[in-house]
TORKOL-4160 file (C-alpha; in steps of 0.2 Angstrom, whole numbers, padded with zeros to 4 digits, m for minus):
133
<pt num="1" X="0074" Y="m0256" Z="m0233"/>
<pt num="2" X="0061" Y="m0244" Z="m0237"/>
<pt num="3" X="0059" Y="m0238" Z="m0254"/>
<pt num="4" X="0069" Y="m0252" Z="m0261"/>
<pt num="5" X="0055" Y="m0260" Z="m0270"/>
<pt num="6" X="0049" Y="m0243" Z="m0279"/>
<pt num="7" X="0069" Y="m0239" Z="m0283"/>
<pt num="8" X="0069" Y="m0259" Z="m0290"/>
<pt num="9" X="0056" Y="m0256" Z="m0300"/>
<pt num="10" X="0061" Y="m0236" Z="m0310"/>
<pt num="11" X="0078" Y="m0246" Z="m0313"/>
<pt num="12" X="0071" Y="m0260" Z="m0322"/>
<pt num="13" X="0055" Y="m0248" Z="m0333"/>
<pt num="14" X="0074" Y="m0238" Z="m0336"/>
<pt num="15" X="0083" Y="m0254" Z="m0344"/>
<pt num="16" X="0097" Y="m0255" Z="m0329"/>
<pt num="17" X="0103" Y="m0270" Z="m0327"/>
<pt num="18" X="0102" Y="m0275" Z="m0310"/>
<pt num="19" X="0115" Y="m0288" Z="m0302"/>
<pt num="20" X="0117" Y="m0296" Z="m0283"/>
<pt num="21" X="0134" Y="m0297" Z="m0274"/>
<pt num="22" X="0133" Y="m0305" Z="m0258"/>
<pt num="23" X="0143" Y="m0317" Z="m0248"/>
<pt num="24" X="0126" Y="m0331" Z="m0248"/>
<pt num="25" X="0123" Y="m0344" Z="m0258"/>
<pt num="26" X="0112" Y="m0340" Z="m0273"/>
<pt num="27" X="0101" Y="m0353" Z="m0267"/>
<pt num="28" X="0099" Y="m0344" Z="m0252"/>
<pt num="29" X="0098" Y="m0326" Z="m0261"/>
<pt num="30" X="0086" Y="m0333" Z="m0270"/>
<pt num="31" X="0076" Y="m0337" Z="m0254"/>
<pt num="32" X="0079" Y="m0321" Z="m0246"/>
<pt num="33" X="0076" Y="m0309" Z="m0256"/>
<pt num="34" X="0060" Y="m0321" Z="m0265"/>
<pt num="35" X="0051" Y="m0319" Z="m0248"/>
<pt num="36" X="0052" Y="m0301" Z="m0249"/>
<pt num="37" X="0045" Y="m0301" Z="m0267"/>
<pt num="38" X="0062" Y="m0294" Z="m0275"/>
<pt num="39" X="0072" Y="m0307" Z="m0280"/>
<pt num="40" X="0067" Y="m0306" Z="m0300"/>
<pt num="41" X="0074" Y="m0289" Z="m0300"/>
<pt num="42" X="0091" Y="m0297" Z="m0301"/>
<pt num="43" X="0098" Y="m0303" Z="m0318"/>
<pt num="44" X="0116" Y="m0305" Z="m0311"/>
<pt num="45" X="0125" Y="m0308" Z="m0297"/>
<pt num="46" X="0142" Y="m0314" Z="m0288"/>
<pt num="47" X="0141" Y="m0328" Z="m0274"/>
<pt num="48" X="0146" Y="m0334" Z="m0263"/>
<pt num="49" X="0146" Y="m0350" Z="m0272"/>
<pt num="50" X="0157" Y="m0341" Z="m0285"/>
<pt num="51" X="0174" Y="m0344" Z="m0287"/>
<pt num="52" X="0181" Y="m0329" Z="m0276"/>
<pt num="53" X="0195" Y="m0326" Z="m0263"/>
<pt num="54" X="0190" Y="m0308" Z="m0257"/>
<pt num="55" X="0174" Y="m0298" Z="m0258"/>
<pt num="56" X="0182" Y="m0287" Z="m0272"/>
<pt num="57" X="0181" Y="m0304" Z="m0281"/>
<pt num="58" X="0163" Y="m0308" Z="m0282"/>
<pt num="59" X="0161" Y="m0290" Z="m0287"/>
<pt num="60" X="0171" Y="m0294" Z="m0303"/>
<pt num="61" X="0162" Y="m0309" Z="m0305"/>
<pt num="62" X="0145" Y="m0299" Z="m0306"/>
<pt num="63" X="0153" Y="m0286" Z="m0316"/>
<pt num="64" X="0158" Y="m0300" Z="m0329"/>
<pt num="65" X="0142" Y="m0309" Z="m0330"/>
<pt num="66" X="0132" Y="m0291" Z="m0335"/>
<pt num="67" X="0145" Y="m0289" Z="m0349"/>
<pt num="68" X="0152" Y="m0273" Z="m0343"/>
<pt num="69" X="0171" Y="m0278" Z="m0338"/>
<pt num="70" X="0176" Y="m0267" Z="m0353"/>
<pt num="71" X="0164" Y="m0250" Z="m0347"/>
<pt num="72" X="0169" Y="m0251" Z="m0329"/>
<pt num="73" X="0161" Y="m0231" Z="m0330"/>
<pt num="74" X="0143" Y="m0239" Z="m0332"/>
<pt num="75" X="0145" Y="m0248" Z="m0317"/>
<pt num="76" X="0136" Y="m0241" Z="m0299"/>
<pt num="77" X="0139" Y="m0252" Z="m0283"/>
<pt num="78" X="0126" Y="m0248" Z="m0269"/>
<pt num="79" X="0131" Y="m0254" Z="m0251"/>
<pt num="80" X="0124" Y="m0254" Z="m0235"/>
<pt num="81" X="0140" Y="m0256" Z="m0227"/>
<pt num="82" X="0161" Y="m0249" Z="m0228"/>
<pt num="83" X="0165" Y="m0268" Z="m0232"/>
<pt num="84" X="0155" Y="m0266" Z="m0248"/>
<pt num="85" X="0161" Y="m0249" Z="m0251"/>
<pt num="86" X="0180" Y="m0255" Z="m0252"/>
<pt num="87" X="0173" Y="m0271" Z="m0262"/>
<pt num="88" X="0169" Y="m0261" Z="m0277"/>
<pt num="89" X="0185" Y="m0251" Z="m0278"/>
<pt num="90" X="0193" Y="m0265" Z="m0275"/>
<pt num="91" X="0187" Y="m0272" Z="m0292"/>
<pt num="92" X="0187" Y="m0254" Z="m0300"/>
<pt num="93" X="0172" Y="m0246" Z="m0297"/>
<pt num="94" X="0173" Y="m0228" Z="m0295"/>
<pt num="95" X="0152" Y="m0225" Z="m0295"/>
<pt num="96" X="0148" Y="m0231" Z="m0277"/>
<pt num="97" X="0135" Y="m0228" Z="m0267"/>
<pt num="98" X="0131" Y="m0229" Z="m0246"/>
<pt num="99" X="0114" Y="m0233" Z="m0239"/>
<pt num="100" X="0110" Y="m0232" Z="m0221"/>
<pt num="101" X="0104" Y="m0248" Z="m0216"/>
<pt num="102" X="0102" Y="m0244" Z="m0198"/>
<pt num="103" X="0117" Y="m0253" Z="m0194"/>
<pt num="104" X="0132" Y="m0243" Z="m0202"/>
<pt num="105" X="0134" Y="m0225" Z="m0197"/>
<pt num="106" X="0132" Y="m0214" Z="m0213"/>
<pt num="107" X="0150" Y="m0207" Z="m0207"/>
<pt num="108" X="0157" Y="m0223" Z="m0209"/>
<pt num="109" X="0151" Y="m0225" Z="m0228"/>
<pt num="110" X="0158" Y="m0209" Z="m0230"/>
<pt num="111" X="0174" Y="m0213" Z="m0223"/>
<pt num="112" X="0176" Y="m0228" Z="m0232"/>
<pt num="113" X="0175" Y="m0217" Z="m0249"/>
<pt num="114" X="0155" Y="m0220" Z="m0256"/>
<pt num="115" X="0155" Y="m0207" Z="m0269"/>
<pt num="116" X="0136" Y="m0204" Z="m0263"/>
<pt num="117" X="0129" Y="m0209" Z="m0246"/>
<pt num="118" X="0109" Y="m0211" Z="m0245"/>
<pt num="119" X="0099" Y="m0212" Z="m0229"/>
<pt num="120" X="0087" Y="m0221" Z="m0238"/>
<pt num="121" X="0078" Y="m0226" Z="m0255"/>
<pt num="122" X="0061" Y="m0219" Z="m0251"/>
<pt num="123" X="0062" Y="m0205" Z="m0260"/>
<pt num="124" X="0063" Y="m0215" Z="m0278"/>
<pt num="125" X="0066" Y="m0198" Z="m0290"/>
<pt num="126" X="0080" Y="m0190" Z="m0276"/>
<pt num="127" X="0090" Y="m0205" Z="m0275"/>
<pt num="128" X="0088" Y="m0209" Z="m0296"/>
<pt num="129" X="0095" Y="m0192" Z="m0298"/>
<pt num="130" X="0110" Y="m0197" Z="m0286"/>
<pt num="131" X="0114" Y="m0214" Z="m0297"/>
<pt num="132" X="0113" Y="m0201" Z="m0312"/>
<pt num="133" X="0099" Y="m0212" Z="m0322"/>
């Protein structure tokens, strides 16, 4: 996704803690996102391997693992598509946002209630200023 690196790398020099939610093994996270050189951005996650019976679950998961189950407020999901969207209001999350992933209409993040929906992450100070950091 263009600009995802740059954005990566302002939210870790900010302190943000940054976690992974995805339906993949970890091992296979791990993989995926190592080839692309961003993998060691993510200190957290929720699994696939996690103990889960929805998407909302894995959410909570991550969410428990960074320490914030008690400041749900401080939370931001990003998603590329509705599915992740609902996942995070699902588990509580009001801060969500939608990215185009040239896949997903921006309408349909829109629909599916993403308080903010991005084109893109290439412009790093626009979209910081939209996750309020």
């Amino acid at each position: 996704m263009p600009g995802v690196s740059d954005l990566l790398e302002a939210l870790e020099k900010r302190g943000a803690t940054l976690g992974l939610i995805t339906g993949n093994l970890k091992s296979v996270s791990e993989v995926k996102l190592g080839d692309v050189d961003i993998w060691h951005y993510f200190t957290v996650g929720g699994f696939g391997n996690d103990p889960h019976v929805t998407r909302g679950d894995l959410v909570k998961v991550a969410v428990d693992k960074a320490g914030f189950s008690e400041s749900l407020d401080d939370v931001c999901v990003v998603g590329d598509t509705p599915r992740d969207i609902a996942a995070a209001q699902e588990a509580g999350i009001k801060h969500t946002v939608g990215v185009s992933n040239g896949y997903k209409d921006i309408q349909e993040l829109i629909d599916a209630g993403a308080e903010v929906v991005l084109e893109d992450f290439r412009n790093t100070a626009f979209v910081l200023s939209k996750l309020s950091l």
